[in-house]
C-alpha positions in Angstrom: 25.3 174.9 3.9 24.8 178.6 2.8 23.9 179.8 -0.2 26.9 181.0 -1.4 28.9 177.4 -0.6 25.7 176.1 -2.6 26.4 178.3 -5.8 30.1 177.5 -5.5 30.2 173.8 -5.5 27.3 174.3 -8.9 29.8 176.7 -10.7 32.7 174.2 -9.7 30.9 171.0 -11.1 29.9 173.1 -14.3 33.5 174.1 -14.8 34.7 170.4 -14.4 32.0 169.1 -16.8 33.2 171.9 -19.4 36.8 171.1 -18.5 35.8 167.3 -19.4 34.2 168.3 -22.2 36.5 170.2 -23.6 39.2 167.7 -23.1 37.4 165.1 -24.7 37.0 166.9 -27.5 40.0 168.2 -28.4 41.4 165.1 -28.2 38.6 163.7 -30.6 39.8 166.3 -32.6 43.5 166.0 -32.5 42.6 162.1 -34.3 40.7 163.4 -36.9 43.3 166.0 -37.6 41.0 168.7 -37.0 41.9 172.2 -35.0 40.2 172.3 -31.8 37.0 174.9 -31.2 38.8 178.0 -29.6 37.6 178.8 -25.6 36.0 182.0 -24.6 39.8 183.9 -24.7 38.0 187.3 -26.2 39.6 189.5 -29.2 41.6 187.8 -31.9 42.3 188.8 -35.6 42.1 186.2 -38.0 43.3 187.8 -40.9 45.8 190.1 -40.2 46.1 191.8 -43.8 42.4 192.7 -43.9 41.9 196.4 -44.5 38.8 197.1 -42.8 38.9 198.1 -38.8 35.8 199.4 -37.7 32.3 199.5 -39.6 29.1 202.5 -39.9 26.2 200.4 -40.9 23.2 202.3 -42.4 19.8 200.4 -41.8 17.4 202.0 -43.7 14.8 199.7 -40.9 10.8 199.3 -43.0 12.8 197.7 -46.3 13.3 200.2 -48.7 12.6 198.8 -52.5 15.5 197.4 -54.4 12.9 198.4 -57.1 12.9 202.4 -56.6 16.4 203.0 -55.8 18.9 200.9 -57.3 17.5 197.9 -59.3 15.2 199.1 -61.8 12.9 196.7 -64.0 11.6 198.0 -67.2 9.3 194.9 -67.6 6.9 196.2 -64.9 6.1 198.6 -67.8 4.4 196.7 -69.4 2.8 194.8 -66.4 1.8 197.9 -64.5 -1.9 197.0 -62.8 -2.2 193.8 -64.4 -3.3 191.1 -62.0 -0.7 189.5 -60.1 -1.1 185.9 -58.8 1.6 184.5 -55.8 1.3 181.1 -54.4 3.5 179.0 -52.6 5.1 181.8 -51.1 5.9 183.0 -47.1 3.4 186.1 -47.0 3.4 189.3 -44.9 0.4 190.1 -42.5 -0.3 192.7 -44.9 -0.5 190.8 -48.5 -4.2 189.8 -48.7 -7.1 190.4 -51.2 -6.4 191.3 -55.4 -2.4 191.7 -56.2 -1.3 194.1 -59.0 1.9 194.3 -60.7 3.3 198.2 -59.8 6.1 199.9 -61.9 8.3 202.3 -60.4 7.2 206.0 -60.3 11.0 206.6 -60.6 13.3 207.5 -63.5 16.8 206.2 -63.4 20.1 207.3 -65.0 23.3 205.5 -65.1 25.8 207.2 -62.8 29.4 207.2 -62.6 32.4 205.8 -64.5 31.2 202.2 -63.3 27.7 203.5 -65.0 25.6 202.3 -61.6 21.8 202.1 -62.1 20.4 205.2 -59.3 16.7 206.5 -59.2 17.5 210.0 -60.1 16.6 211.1 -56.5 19.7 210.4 -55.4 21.7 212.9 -56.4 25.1 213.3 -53.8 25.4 209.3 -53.9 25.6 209.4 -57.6 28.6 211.3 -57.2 30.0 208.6 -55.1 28.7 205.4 -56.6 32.8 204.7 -58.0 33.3 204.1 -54.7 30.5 201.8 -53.9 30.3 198.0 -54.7 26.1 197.4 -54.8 25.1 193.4 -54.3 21.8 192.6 -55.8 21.9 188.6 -54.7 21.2 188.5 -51.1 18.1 186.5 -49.7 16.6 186.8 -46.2 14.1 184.6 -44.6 12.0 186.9 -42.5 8.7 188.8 -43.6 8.2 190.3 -41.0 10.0 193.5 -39.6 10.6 191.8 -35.5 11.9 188.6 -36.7 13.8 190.3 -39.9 15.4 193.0 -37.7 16.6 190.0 -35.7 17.9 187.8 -38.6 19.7 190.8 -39.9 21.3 192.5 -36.4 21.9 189.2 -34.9 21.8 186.1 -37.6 18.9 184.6 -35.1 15.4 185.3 -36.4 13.7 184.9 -32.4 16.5 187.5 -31.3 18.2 186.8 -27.9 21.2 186.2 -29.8 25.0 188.5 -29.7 24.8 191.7 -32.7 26.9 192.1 -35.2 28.5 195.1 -33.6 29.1 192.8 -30.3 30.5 190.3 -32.5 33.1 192.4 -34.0 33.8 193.9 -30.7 34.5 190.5 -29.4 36.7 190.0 -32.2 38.9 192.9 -33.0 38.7 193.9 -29.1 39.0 197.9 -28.1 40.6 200.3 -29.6 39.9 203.1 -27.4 39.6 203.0 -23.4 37.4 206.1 -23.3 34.2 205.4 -25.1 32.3 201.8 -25.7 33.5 200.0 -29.1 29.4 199.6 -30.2 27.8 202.3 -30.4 24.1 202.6 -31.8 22.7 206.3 -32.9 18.6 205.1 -33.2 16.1 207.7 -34.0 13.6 208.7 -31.7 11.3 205.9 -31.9 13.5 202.5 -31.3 13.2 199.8 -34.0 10.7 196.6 -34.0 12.1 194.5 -32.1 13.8 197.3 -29.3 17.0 197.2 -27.8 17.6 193.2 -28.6 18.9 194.2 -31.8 21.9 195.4 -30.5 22.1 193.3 -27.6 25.1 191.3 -26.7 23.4 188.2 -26.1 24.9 185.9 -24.5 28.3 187.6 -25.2 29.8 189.4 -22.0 27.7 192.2 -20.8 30.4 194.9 -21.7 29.9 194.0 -25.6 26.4 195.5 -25.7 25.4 198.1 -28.1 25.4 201.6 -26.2 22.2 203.7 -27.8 22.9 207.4 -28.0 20.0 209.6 -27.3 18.7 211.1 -30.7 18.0 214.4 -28.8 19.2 216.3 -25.5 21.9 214.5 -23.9 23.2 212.0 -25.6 23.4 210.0 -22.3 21.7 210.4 -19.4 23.3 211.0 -16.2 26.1 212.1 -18.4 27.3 214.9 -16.2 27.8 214.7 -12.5 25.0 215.8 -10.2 25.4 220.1 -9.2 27.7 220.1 -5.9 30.4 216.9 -6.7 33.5 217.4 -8.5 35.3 215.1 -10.6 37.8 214.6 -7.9 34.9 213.9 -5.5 33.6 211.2 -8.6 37.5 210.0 -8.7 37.4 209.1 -4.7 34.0 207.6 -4.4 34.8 205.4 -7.3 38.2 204.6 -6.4 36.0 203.4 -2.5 33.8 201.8 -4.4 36.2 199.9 -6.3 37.9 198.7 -3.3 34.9 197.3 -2.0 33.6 195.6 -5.1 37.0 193.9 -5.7 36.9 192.5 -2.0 34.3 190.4 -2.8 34.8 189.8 -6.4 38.3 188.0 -4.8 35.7 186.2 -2.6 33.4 184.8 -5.4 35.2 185.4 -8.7 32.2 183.4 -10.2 30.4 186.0 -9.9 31.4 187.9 -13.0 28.5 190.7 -13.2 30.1 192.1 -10.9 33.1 192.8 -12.5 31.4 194.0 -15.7 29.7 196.4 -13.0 33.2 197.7 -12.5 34.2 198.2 -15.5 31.1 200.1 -16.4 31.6 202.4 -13.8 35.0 203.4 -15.1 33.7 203.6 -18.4 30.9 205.7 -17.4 33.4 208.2 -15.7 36.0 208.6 -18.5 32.9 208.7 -20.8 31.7 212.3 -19.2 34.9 213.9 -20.5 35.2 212.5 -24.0 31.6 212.0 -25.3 30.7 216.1 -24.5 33.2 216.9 -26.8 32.7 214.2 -29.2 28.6 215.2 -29.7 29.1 218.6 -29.7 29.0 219.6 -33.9 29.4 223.1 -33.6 33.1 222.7 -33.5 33.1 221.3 -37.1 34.0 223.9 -39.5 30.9 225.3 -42.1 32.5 223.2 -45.0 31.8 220.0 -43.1 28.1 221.0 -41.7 27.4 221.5 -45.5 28.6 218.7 -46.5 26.8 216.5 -44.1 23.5 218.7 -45.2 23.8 220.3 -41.1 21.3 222.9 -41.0 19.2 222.0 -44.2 15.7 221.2 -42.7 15.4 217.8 -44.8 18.8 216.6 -44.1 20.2 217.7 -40.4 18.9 215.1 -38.6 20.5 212.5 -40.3 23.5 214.6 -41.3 24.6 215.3 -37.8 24.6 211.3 -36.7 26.5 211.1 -39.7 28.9 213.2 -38.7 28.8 212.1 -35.3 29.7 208.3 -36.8 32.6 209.6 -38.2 34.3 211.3 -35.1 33.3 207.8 -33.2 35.4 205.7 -35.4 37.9 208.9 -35.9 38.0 208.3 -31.9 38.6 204.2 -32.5 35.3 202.9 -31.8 34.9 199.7 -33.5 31.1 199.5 -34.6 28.7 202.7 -35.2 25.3 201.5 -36.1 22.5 204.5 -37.5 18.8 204.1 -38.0 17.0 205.6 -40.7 13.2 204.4 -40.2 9.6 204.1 -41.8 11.1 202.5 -45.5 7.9 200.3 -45.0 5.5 201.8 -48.4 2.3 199.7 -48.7 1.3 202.9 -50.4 2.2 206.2 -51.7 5.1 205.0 -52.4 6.6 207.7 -54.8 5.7 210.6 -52.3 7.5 208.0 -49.0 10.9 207.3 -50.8 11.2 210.3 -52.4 11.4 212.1 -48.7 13.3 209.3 -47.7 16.0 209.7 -50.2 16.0 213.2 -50.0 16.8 212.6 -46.2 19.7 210.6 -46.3 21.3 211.4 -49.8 22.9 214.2 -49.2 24.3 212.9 -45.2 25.5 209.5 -46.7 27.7 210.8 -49.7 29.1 213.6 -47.4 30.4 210.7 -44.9 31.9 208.7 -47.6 33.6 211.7 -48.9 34.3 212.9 -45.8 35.9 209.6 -45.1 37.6 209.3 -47.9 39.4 213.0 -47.8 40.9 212.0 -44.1 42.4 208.5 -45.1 39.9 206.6 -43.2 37.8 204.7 -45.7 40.1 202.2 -47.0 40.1 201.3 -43.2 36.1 201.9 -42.8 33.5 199.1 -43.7 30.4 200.8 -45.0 27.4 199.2 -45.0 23.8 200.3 -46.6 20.8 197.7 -46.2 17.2 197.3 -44.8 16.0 194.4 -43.0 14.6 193.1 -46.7 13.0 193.8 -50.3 10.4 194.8 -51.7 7.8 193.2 -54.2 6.9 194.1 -57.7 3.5 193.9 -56.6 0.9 195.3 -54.5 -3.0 195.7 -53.5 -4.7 199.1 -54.2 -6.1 200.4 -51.0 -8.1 203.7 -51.3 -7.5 204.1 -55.0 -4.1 204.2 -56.4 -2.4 205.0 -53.9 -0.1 201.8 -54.3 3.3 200.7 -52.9 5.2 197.3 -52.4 4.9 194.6 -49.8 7.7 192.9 -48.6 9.8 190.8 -50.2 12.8 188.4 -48.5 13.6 186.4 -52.2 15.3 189.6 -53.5 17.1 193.1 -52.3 19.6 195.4 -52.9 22.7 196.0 -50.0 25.3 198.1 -50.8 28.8 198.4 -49.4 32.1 200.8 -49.5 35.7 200.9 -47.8 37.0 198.3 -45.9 38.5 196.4 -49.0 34.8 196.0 -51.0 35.5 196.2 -54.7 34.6 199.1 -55.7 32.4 201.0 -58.9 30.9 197.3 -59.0 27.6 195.8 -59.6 27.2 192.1 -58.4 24.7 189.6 -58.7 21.2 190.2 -60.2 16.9 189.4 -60.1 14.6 188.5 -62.0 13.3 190.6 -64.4 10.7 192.2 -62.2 12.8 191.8 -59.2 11.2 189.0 -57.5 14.1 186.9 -57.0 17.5 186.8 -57.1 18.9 185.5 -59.9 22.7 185.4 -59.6 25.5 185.4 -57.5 22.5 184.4 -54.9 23.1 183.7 -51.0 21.8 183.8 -47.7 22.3 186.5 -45.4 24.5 184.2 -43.2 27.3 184.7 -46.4 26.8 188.2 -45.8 27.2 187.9 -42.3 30.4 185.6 -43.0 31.7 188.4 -45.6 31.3 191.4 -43.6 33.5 189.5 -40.8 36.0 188.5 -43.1 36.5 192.0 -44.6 37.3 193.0 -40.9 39.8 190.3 -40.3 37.7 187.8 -38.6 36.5 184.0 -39.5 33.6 183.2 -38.7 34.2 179.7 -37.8 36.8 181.0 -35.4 34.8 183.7 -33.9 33.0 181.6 -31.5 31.5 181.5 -27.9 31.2 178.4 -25.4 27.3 178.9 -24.9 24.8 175.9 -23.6 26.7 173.4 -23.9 28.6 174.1 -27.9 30.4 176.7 -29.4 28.4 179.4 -31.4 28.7 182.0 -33.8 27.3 184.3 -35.7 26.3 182.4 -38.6 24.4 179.9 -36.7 26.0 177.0 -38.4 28.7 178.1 -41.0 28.4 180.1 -43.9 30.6 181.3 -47.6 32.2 184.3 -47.9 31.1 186.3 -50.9 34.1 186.7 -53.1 33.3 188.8 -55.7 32.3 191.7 -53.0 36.2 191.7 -52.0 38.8 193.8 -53.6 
């Protein structure tokens, strides 16, 4: 027996067993009155009359502090450098020796009609913040920046698991044939954890995240090699594809292959629309100013902005940006405050931006870092203090897509240890951004060793006061 009669008989016997298994079950089921788990059939909408179609999710990756931006806690006042005792708590690497209570080095106004609490660095999103719904009650369960990138791009702490963007794309399905539906816009350095936190798991290969390079070509390879023509490209392909089908009709188990294939058809359509799609110098001055293009703090930023709006303008589904190094053990004032300056400016100019060409009502913003940040910190070198990390309390914010807007929900303690209110997990999070886009999670599932999984892990509650 060759090896390919070998492999075809074990795919046959797994496909009777899951055929059995399904069968069985559903039948269970059907007596208990229950709904059968759907099979792998791919992109469904749940909830028809849900606003949001696509999502941009800001990850600020290092955890930037609820504390300095948008939760303030006078109490720490009167604490500040007073000695702070934790027990019985999940540490970071990096909480060891004498703990300090640390106030902010921050002022903080209230800012628009909804009267939003915003460290005065942040002076463009102030002029926004009716538009933004901010949730001080979510909890994570990571310390540390791997397994918390994980738990927040893929609800699976050990990663290996589908993201969020190859969830959604599973869901809602393509809306353009031209460009990938994921689309991740890192900066130079990748985050902790790599390329697993947009990975699509054990989702079909052609739900991956596709990275954009932050500099030169976006993609490499993206134009064909000096000497071959596009109708040269068009014929090779086409010979290609003749060949690949031939023996994808001999072992259709074999279904890499066919993601292969469709790959190379993306890839070629790809080299006509993403050229024009990266280039920014066709935006007029008005929008290059409003994104901050061109300002030395603010262009990097501004332009992937930008460039997340004309993906989802163009129908892709998911647009995922990285803004890095949030993580201040120290100098903490002098960190954020380039931070915020380098993202203020870029983030308010999208949601405008957004808002002024009808797409926001249909566009899920969302802000967040991978976790909080303590009220607390050792004093390494002098003062020269910051905040550890902190999963028990944080600050997300969210806009579009149907989020109740000009609100502020939940709360923490009052030095912003813990949340307090309106408190949940970030599987609820998980479970409300998917419902805002028209999908259950429950529903949402994949036939993967042996059960059917999801994103939650095992079920979770949508948040209803973040929904309009």
């Amino acid at each position: 027996m060759n090896s390919f009669t070998s492999t075809n008989h074990e795919i046959q016997r797994r496909d009777f067993l899951y055929g059995l298994h399904a069968g069985l079950g559903s039948v269970a089921l059907t007596a208990m009155g229950a709904t059968p788990a759907p099979s792998n059939e791919g992109p469904a909408i749940h909830f028809p009359a849900a606003k949001a179609r696509r999502c941009i999710f800001l990850y600020m990756e290092g955890g930037p502090s609820h504390i300095d931006n948008f939760d303030p806690k006078p109490k720490l006042r009167e604490l500040h450098l007073r000695e702070f005792q934790r027990s019985g708590e999940e540490q970071s690497a990096m909480s060891s020796g004498k703990r300090y209570y640390v106030q902010s080095p921050f002022t903080f106004r209230r800012v628009g009609q909804c009267g939003a609490a915003m460290n005065t660095h942040w002076e463009r999103l102030a002029e926004v913040a009716d538009r933004i719904c901010f949730y001080r009650g979510l909890q994570v369960e990571s310390v540390n920046h791997p397994a918390a990138n994980y738990h927040v791009n893929t609800g699976n702490r050990f990663g290996g698991d589908p993201a969020l963007g190859a969830w959604v794309q599973w869901g809602l399905g393509n809306e353009t044939e031209n460009l990938p539906s994921f689309i991740v816009l890192p900066e130079l350095s990748f985050p902790q954890g790599g390329p697993a936190n947009w990975s699509n798991g054990f989702l079909p290969t052609r739900l991956q995240g596709t990275a954009l390079r932050p500099s030169g070509s976006p993609l490499l390879n993206l134009a064909p090699p000096p000497g071959v023509t596009r109708r040269q490209q068009r014929r090779n392909l086409d010979f290609l594809q003749r060949l690949n089908q031939r023996h994808a009709t001999r072992h259709p188990q074999h279904q890499q292959l066919a993601a292969r294939m469709r790959n190379y058809e993306l890839a070629f359509r790809m080299q006509m629309q993403v050229p024009d799609i990266v280039n920014l110098d066709r935006e007029t001055r008005q929008t290059h100013e409003l994104y901050g293009i061109g300002e030395a703090e603010t262009d990097h930023f501004g332009r992937r902005c930008l460039l997340a709006r004309k993906l989802v303008e163009k129908g892709v589904r998911f647009v995922q940006l990285y803004a890095s190094t949030w993580d201040s053990h120290d100098y903490l004032a002098k960190a954020h405050r380039g931070l915020i300056r380098r993202v203020d400016r870029p983030i308010a100019g999208l949601i405008q931006d957004l808002a002024q060409r009808g797409l926001l009502d249909e566009t899920l913003i969302v802000w967040m870092g991978e976790f909080g940040r303590t009220p607390d910190n050792g004093i390494r070198g002098g003062i020269k203090y910051g905040r550890d990390h902190n999963p028990h309390a944080m600050t997300v914010w969210l806009a579009g897509g149907g989020v109740k807007a000009g609100e502020t929900i939940g709360a923490t303690d009052e030095i912003g240890a813990r949340a307090v209110d309106v408190v949940h997990p970030l599987r609820d999070l998980h479970v409300t951004l998917l419902r805002l886009l028209g999908l259950d999670d429950n529903r949402l599932t994949y036939f993967h060793a042996g059960r059917f999984k999801q994103l939650s892990q095992f079920g979770g509650q949508v948040i209803q006061p973040l929904l309009n």
